[in-house]
C-alpha positions as CSV (number, residue, x, y, z in Angstrom):
1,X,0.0,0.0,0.0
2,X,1.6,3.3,-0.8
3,X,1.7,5.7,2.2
4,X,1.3,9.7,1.7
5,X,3.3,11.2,4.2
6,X,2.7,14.9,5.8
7,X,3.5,16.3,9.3
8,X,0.9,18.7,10.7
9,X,2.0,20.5,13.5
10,X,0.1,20.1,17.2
11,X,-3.6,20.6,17.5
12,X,-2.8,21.2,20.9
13,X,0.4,22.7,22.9
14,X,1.4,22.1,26.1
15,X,3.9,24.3,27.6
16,X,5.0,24.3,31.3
17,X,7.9,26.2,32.2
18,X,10.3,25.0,35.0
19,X,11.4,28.6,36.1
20,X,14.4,27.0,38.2
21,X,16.1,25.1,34.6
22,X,14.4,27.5,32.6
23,X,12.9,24.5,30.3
24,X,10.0,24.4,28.5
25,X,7.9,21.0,28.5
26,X,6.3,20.3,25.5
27,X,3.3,17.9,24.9
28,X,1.7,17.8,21.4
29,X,-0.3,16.1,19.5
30,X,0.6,15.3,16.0
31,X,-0.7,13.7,13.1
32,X,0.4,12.1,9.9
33,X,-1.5,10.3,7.1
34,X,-1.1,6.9,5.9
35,X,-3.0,6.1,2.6
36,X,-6.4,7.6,3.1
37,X,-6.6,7.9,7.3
38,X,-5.2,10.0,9.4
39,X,-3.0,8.6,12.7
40,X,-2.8,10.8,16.0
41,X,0.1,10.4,18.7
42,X,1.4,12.8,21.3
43,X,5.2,14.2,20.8
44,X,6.4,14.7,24.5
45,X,9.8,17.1,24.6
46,X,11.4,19.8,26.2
47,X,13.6,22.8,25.5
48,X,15.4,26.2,26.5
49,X,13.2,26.9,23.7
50,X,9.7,26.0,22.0
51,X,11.0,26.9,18.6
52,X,14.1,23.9,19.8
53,X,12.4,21.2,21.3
54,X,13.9,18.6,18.3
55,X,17.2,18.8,19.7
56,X,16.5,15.8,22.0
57,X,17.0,12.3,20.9
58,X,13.7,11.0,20.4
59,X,12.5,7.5,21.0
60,X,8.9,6.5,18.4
61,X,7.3,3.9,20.3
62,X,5.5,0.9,18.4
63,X,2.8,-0.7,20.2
64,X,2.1,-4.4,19.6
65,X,-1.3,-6.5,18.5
66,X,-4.5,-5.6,19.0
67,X,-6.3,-2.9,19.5
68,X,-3.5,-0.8,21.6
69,X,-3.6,3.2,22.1
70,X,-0.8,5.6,22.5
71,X,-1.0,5.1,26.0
72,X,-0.1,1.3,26.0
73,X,-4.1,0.7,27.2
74,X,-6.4,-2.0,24.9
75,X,-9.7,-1.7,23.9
76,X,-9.9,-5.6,25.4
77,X,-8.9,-5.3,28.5
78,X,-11.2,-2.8,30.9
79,X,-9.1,-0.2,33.1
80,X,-5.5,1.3,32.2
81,X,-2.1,0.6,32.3
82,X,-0.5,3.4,31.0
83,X,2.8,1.5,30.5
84,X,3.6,3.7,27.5
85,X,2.9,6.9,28.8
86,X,4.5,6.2,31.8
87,X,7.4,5.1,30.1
88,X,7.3,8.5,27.9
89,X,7.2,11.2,31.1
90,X,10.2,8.9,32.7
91,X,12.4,9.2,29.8
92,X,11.8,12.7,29.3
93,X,13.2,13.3,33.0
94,X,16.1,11.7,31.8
95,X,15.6,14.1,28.6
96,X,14.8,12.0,25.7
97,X,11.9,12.8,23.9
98,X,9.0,10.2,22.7
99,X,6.5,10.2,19.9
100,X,3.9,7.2,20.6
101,X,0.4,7.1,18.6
102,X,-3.1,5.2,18.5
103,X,-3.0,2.1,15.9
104,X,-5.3,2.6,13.3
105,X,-8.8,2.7,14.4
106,X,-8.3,2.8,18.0
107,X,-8.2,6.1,20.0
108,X,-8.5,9.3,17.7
109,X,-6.8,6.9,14.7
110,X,-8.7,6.5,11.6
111,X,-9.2,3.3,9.4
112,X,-11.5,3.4,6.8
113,X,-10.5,0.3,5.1
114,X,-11.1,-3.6,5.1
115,X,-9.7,-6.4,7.4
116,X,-9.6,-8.2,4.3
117,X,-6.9,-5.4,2.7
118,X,-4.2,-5.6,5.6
119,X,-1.1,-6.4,5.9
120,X,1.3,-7.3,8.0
121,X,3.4,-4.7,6.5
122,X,1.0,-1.8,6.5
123,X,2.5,-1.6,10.6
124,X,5.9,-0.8,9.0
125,X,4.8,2.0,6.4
126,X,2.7,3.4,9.7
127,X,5.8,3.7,11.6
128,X,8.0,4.6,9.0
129,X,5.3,7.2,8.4
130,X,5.6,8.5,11.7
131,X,9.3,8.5,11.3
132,X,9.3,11.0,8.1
133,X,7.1,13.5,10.6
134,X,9.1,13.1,13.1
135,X,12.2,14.1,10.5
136,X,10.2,16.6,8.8
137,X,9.9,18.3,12.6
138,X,13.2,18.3,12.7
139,X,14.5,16.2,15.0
140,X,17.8,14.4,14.4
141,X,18.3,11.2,16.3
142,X,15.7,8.8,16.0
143,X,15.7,5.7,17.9
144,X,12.9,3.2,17.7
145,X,11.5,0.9,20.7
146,X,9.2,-1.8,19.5
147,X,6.9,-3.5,22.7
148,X,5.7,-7.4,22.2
149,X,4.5,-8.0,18.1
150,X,5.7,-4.3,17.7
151,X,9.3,-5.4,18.4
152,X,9.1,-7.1,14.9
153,X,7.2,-4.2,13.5
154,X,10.7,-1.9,14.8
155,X,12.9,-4.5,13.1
156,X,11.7,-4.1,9.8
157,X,11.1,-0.3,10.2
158,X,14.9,0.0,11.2
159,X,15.7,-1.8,7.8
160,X,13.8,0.4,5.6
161,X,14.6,3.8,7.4
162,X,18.1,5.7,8.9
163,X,17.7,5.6,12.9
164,X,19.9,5.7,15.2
165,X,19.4,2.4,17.1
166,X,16.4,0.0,17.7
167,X,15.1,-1.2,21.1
168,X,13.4,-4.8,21.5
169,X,10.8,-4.5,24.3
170,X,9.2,-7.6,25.5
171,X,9.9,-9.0,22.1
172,X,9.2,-12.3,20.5
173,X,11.9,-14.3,19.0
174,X,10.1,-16.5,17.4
175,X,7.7,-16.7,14.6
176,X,4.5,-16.6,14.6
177,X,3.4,-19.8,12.7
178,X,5.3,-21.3,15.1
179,X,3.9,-19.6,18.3
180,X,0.2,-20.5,16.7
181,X,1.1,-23.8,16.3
182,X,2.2,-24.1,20.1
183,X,-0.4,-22.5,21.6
184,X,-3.2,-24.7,19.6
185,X,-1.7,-27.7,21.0
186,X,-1.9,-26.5,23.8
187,X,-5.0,-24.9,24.2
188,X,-7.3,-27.9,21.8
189,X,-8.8,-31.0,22.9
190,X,-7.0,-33.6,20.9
191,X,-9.6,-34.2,18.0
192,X,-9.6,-30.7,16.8
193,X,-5.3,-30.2,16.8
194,X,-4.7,-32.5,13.7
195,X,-7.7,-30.4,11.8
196,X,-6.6,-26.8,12.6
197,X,-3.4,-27.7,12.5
198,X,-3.6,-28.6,8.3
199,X,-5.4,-25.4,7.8
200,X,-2.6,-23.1,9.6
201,X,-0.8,-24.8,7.4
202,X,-2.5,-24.2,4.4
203,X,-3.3,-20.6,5.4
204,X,0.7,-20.3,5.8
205,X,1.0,-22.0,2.6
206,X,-1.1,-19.4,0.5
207,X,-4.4,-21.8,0.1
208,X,-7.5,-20.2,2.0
209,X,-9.5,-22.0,4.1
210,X,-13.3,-21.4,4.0
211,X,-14.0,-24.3,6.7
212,X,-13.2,-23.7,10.1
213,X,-15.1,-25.0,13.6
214,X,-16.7,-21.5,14.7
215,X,-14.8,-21.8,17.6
216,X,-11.8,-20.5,16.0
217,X,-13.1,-18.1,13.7
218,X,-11.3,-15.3,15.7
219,X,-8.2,-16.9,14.0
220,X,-9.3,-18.6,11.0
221,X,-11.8,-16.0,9.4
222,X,-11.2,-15.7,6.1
223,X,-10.3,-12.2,6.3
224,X,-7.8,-12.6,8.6
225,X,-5.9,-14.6,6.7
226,X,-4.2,-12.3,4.2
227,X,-3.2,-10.4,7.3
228,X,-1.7,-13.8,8.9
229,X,0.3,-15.5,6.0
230,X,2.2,-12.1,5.6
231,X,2.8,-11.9,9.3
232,X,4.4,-15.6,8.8
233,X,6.5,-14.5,6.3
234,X,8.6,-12.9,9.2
235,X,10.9,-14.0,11.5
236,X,12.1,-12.2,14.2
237,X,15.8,-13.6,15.4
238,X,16.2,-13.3,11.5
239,X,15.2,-9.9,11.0
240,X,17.1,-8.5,14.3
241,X,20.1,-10.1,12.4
242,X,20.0,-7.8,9.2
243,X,20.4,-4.3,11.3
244,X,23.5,-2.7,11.5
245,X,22.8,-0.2,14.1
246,X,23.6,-0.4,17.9
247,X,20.2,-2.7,19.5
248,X,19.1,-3.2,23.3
249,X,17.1,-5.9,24.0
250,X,14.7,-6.3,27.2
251,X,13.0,-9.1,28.8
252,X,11.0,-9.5,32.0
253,X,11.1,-11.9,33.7
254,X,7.4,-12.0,34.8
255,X,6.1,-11.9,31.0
256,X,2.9,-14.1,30.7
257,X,3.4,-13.8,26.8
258,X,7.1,-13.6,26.1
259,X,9.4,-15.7,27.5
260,X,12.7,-15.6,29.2
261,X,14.3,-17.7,26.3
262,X,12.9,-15.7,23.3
263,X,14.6,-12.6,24.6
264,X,17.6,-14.6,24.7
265,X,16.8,-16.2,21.4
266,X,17.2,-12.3,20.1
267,X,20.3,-12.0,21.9
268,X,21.7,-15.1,20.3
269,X,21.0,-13.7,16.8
270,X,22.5,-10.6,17.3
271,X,25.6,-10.9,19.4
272,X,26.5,-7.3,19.7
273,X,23.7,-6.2,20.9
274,X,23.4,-5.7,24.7
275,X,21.0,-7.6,27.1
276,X,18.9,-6.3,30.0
277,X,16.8,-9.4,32.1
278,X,14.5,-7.4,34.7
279,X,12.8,-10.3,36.8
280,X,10.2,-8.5,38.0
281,X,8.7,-6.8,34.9
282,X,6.1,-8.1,33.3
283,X,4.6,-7.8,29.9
284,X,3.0,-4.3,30.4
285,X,6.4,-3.3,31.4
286,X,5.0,-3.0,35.5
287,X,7.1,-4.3,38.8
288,X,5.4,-6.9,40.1
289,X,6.2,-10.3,42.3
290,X,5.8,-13.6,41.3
291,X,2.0,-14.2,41.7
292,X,0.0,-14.6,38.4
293,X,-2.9,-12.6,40.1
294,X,-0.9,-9.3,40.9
295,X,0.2,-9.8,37.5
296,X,-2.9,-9.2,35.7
297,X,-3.7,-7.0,38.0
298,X,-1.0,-4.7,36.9
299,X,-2.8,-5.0,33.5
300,X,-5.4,-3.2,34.3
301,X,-4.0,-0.8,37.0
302,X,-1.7,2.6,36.4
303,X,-0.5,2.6,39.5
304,X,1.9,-0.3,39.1
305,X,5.2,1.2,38.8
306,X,7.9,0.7,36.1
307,X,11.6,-0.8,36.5
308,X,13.4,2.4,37.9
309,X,16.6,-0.2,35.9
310,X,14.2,0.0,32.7
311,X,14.4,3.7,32.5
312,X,18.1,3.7,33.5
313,X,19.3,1.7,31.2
314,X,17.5,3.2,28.0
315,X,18.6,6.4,29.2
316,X,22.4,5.0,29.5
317,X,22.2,3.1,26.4
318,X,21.1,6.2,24.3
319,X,23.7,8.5,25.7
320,X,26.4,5.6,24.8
321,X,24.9,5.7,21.2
């Protein structure tokens, strides 16, 4: 899909001066265009002046699947989290400026097309989209941080676009195909594995499937399945391989959906990079102990605090880059 590309400045401005630094805080909301819809985000940065505010490095955060807002929050899942906007005021302490945005057709995001017409893809022209405002505003050093499926989505942005580094959050390490295939043998009485299993296969394998046990149509419907044999197309420890910048990769240690071993899997594929385990984050990017129910709690709850060694170490890692 070709992608028109424009940067409109803020519909709103945000300015709070800190009298003591003389530094202006800037939160605005920005939007772009990608093919016929407009995408909203919010650009948080500061400055000695407002007219200067792109001479921070600047993180674009890429949420992962489903329906996920700027603020890390998903239309699934009642209550807030605000993982990524928590992420973005901590960072900016540490002065690095963020640009995170509502996937398409959640929040103030527009999407005026068909399930049937995306892509796997489309996520990369959105970001890189949102990369060319970001350049067109100015700002200098780009570095991209890609949470859970939007790891992969940062990988293949970082191919297709000059950054200055890439950040794996919570990110998978292996493909999706495969992760399908795991969880349905898991998750299926015995009779209906071999069944779904040959039609994964043939999905994968570029032959649709038009019967499917109603069960699963939240996976299976046929249009969905454009969108899922171009996500198989991708591997992740492959695609981390190709990029020739400087990469961090992080893993919690409490992830219900990413494992300990996939973030080393990443690791593995791309030796230089460096490593950060945090045991006590979880998926949502929250400190929380070893109990499955404060957990999900922390899902659902703001007021779950984030690694004060999560914010460090991006910090560190940017100003060593």
């Amino acid at each position: 899909m070709k992608t028109v590309i424009t940067s409109l400045f803020g519909i709103f401005l945000s300015l709070n001066f800190c009298l003591a630094q003389n530094v202006i805080r800037v939160e605005e909301e920005l939007s772009f265009i990608w093919n016929k819809d407009t995408l909203y985000g919010t650009l948080l940065s500061q400055g000695k002046d407002s007219k200067k505010i792109n001479k921070l490095p600047v993180m674009l955060i890429i949420p992962g699947s489903g329906p996920t807002d700027r603020d890390g929050n998903s239309q699934l899942i009642p209550g807030t989290n605000n993982s990524f906007k928590l992420l973005a005021d901590s960072l900016l302490n540490h002065g690095i400026a963020t640009f995170r945005y509502d996937k398409m057709g959640v929040g103030k995001s527009q999407f005026s097309g068909t399930e049937e017409d995306l892509r796997f893809e489309d996520n990369v022209d959105i970001a890189s989209s949102a990369i060319q405002s970001l350049k067109k505003l100015g700002f200098k050093k780009i570095y991209i941080v890609g949470h859970s499926q939007g790891s992969l989505v940062g990988m293949l942005t970082a191919q297709q676009n000059k950054v200055k580094g890439f950040i794996s959050l919570e990110g998978s390490g292996i493909n999706a195909y495969i992760l399908l295939q795991e969880q349905l043998k898991k998750n299926l009485p015995e009779e209906m594995q071999k069944s779904t299993l040959q039609k994964m296969d043939s999905i994968k394998n570029g032959y649709p499937v038009t019967k499917y046990n109603p069960a699963l149509a939240s996976l299976l419907r046929e249009s969905l399945q454009p969108y899922l044999r171009s996500y198989f197309r991708y591997t992740p420890t492959e695609e981390i391989a190709k990029l020739k910048i400087p990469i961090l990769i992080i893993q919690g240690g409490q992830d219900l959906q990413t494992t300990t071993k996939e973030g080393e899997m990443l690791k593995e594929a791309a030796p230089k990079a460096e490593y950060l385990y945090l045991k006590n984050m979880n998926h949502v990017l929250k400190m929380v102990d070893e109990s499955e129910e404060q957990n999900r709690a922390a899902y659902t709850d703001p007021d779950f605090p984030l690694p004060k060694e999560l914010v460090n170490k991006i910090t560190n890692w940017v100003k060593s880059n």
